[in-house]
C-alpha positions as CSV (number, residue, x, y, z in Angstrom):
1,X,0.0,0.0,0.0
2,X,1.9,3.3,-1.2
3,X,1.8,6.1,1.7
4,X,2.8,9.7,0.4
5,X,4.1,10.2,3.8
6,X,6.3,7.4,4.3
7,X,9.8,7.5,2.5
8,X,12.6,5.1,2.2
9,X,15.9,6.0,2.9
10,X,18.7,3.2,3.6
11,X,18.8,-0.6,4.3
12,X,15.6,-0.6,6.4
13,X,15.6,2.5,7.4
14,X,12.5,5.2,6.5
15,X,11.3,8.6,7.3
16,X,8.0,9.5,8.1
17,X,6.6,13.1,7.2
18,X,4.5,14.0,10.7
19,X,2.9,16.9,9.5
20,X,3.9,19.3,12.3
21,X,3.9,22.9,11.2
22,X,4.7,22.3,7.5
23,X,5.7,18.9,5.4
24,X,9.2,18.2,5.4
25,X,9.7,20.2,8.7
26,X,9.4,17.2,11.1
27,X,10.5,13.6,10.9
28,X,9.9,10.3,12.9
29,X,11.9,7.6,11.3
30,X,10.8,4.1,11.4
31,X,13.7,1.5,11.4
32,X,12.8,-2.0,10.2
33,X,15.2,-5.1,10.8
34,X,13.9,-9.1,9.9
35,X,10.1,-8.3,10.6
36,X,10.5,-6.1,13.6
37,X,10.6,-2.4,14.1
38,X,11.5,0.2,16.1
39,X,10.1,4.2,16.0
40,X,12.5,6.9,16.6
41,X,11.1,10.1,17.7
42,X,7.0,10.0,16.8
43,X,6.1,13.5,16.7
44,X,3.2,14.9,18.5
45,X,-0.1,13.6,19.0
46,X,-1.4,14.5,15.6
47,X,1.2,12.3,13.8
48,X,0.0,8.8,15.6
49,X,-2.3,7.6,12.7
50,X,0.4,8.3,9.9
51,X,3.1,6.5,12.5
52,X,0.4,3.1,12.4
53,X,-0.7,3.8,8.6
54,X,3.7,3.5,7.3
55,X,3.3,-0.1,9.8
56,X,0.5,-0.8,7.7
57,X,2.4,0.2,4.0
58,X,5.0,-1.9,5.1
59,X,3.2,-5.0,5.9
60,X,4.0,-4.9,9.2
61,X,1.8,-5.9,12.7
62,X,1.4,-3.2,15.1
63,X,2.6,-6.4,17.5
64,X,6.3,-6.5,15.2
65,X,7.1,-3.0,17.0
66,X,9.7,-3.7,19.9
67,X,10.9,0.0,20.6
68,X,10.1,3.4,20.4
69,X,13.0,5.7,21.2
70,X,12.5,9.8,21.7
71,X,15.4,11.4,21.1
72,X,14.7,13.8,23.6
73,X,11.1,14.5,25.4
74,X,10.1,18.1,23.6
75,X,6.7,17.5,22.1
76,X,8.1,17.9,18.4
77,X,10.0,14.7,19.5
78,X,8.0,12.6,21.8
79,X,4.3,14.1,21.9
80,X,3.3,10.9,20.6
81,X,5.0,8.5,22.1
82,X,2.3,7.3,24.6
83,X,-0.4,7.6,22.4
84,X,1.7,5.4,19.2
85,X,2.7,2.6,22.8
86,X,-1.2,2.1,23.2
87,X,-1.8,0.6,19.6
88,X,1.3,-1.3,20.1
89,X,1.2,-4.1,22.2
90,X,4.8,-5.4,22.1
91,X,7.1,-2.2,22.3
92,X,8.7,-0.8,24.7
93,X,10.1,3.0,25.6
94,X,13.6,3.7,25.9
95,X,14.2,7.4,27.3
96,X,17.4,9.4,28.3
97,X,16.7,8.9,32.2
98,X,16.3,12.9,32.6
99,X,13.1,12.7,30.4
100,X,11.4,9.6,32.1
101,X,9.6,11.6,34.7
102,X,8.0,13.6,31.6
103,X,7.1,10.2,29.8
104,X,5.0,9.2,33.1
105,X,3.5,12.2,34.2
106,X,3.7,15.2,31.4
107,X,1.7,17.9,33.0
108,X,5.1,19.8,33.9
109,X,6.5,19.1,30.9
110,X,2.7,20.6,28.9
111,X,2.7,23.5,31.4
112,X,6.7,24.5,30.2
113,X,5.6,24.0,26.8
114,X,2.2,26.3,27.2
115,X,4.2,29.0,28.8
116,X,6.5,28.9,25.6
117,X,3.4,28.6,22.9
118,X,0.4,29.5,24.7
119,X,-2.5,27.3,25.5
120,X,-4.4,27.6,22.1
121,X,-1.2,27.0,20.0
122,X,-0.6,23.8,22.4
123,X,-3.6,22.2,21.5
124,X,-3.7,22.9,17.8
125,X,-0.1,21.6,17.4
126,X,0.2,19.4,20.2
127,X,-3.0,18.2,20.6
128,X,-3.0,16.2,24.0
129,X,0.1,14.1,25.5
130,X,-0.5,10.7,26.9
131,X,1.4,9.2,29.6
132,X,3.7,6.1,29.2
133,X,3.3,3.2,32.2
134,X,6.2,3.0,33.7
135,X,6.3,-0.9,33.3
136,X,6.8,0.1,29.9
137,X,9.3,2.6,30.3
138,X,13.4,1.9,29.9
139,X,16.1,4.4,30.2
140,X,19.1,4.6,29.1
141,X,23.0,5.2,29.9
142,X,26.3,6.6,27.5
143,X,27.4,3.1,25.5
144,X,24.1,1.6,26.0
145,X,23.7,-1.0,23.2
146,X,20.0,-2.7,22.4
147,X,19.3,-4.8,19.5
148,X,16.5,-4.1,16.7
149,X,16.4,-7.9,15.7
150,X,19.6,-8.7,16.1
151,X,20.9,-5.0,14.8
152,X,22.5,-3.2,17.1
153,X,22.0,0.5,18.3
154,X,23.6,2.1,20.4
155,X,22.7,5.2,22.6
156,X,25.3,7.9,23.5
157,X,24.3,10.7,26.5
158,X,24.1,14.2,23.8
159,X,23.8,17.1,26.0
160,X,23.8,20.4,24.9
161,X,20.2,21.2,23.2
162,X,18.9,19.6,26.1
163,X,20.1,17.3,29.1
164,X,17.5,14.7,28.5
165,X,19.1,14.4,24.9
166,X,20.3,10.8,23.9
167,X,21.3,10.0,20.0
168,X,21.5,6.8,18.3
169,X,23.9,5.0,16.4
170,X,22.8,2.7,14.1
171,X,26.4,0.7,13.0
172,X,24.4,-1.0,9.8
173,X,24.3,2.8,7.8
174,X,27.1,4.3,9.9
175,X,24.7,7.1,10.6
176,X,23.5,8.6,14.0
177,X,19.6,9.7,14.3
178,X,20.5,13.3,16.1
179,X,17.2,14.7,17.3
180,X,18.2,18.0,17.3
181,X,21.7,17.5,18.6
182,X,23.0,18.0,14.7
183,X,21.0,20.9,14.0
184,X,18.3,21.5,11.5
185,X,18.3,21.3,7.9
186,X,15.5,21.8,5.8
187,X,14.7,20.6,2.2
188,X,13.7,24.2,0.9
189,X,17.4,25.4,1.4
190,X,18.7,22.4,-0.1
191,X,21.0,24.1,-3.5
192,X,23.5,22.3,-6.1
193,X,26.0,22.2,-3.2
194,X,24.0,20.1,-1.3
195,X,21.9,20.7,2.5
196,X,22.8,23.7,4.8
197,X,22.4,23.0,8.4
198,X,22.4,25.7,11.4
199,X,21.9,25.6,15.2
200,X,18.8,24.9,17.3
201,X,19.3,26.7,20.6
202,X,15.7,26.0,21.5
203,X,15.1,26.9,25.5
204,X,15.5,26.0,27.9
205,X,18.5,23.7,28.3
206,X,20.9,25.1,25.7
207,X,24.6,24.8,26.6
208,X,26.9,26.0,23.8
209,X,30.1,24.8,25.4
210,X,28.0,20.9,25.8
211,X,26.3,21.3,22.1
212,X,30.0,21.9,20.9
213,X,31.8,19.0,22.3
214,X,28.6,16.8,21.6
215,X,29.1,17.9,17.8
216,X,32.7,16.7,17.6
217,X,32.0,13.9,19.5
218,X,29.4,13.0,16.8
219,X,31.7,13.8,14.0
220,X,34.7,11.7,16.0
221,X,32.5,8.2,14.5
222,X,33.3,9.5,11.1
223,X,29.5,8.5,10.1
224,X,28.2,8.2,6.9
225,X,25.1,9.6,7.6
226,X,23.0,11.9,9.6
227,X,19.2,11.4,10.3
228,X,18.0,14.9,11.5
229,X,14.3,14.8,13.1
230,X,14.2,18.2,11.0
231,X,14.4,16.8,8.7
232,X,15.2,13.7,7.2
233,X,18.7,11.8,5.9
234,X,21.4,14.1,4.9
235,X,25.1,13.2,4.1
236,X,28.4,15.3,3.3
237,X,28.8,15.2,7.3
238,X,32.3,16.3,7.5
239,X,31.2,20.2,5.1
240,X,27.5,20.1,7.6
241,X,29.4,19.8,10.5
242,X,32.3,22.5,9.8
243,X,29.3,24.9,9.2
244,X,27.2,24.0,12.2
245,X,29.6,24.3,14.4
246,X,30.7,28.3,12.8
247,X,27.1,28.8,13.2
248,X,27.2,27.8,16.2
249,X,30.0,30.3,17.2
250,X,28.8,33.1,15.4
251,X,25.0,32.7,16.9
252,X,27.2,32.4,20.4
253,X,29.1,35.8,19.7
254,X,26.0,37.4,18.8
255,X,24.0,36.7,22.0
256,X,26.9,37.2,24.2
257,X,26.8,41.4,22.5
258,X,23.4,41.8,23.4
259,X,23.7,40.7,26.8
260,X,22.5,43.7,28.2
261,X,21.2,45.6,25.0
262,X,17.7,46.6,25.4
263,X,15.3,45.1,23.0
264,X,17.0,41.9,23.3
265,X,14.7,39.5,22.2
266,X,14.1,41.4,18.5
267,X,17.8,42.0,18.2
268,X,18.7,38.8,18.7
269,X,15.9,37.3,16.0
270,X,17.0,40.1,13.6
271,X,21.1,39.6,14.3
272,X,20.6,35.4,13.7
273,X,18.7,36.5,10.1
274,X,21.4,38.5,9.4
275,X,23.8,35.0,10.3
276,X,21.4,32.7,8.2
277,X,21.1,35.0,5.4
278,X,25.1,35.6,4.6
279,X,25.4,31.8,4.8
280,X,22.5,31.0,3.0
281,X,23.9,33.6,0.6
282,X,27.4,31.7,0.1
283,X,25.3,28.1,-0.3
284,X,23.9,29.5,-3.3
285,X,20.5,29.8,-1.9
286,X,18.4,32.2,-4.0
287,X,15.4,32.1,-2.1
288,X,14.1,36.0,-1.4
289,X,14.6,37.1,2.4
290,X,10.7,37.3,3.1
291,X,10.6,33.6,2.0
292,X,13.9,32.6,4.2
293,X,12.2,34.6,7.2
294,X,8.8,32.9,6.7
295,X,10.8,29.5,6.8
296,X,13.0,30.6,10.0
297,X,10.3,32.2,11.7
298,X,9.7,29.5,14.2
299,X,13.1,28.9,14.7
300,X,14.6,32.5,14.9
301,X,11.8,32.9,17.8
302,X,12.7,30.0,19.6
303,X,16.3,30.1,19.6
304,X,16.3,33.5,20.5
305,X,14.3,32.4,23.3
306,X,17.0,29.8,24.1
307,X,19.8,32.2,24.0
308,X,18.0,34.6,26.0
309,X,17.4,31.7,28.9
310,X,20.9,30.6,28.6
311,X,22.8,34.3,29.0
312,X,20.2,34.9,32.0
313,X,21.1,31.4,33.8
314,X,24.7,32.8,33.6
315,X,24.1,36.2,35.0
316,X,22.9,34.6,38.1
């Protein structure tokens, strides 16, 4: 059964267009291995039926899922996680252990979010977050290793976006699925030299000096592959992560000159559009600026956000 949502990437491996915000903006990917199957990252609420309906395109049983794994718990990530566990009756969770408390109770985690987005924004987007039992409910350590199958994948501790963050290696495509630990790259800004990437300093865990070391630690595997929740598969690690990581600096400098500059919040939106646009200018991007801000407008708001959280946590 064809599924306009549902694409396949590499050696079991396929990416699942949730629908949040825009298409192509969000990802779960969907990991299949000698009949069974694992989710990583679901999207929110909203996504849960096109989660089940790429089981169903693929022949598969909802009872052939053995894991879901959030790469983190923000709702972009993991909204759906307990809702996609009730229709399967074999899986399991596997959370960094920071973000288990938000997998079994989320009310703290939807009141953060609501004071980010508002109440009316949450339940358009977001819809409604169910919990996960906690007899269904792993978590994991640095090294941690579980098999898909007999495929292993392996989950390494990825602080820096956020301290509930864990990434995944799988060693069959030599590529990690990031979360947002590798950035964000989307489709529209794709050129003849390939994807541009660029920072997520969403709030309100963002550590520069963590994301950095995280990056290189990433890059250290010398992976093939990337598997970006925003979104989708992208290769050509080694040019991705030279620019994330000047991004990265630059977006750093920038907040750290506005510290105490009044109007910070706008400043800081209009100084990372200013960052984006030069590099997006040197990719060959020819995209107009009211197109490139319509595309960055979520992101320029919440990383701003992010920044502004992180220079504030440091001022205390």
């Amino acid at each position: 059964m064809p599924d306009e949502h549902l694409q396949a990437l590499a050696d079991g491996v396929y990416a699942i267009d949730t629908g949040f915000q825009r298409e192509r903006f969000d990802a779960a990917f969907l990991l299949v291995q000698e009949g069974r199957a694992a989710f990583i990252d679901t999207g929110t609420q909203h996504a849960v039926p096109r989660l089940l309906a790429a089981l169903r395109a693929l022949d598969l049983d909802v009872g052939a899922v053995d894991w879901i794994i959030p790469t983190h718990v923000h709702l972009d990530h993991a909204g759906g996680v307990g809702g996609l566990l009730s229709h399967l009756p074999h899986a399991r969770v596997m959370v960094h252990p920071r973000g288990a408390r938000h997998l079994l109770d989320p009310a703290r985690l939807w009141a953060s979010a609501s004071a980010v987005y508002g109440d009316a924004e949450m339940l358009q987007s977001y819809s409604h977050v169910v919990p996960v039992p906690a007899a269904r409910l792993d978590t994991s350590h640095d090294g941690l290793t579980i098999e898909l199958a007999g495929r292993p994948l392996r989950l390494a501790d990825t602080r820096g976006h956020a301290r509930h963050h864990h990434c995944v290696w799988d060693e069959r495509t030599r590529g990690w699925f990031t979360g947002d630990t590798f950035g964000l790259s989307y489709r529209e800004f794709d050129t003849a030299a390939g994807a541009w990437i660029m920072p997520t300093t969403t709030p309100v865990q963002f550590e520069p000096e963590h994301l950095q070391a995280t990056v290189l630690r990433l890059l250290a595997t010398e992976p093939d592959c990337m598997y970006l929740t925003h979104f989708g598969r992208v290769g050509d690690v080694p040019r991705l992560g030279a620019r994330l990581l000047a991004l990265l600096s630059q977006m750093v400098d920038l907040a750290r000159s506005l510290r105490h500059a009044p109007g910070r919040h706008r400043a800081l939106i209009d100084g990372q559009f200013e960052i984006f646009s030069r590099s997006l200018s040197d990719h060959g991007c020819a995209l107009p600026p009211a197109e490139i801000r319509r595309l960055l407008a979520m992101d320029l708001e919440l990383n701003a956000q992010g920044m502004a959280t992180w220079l504030d946590r440091h001022a205390r």
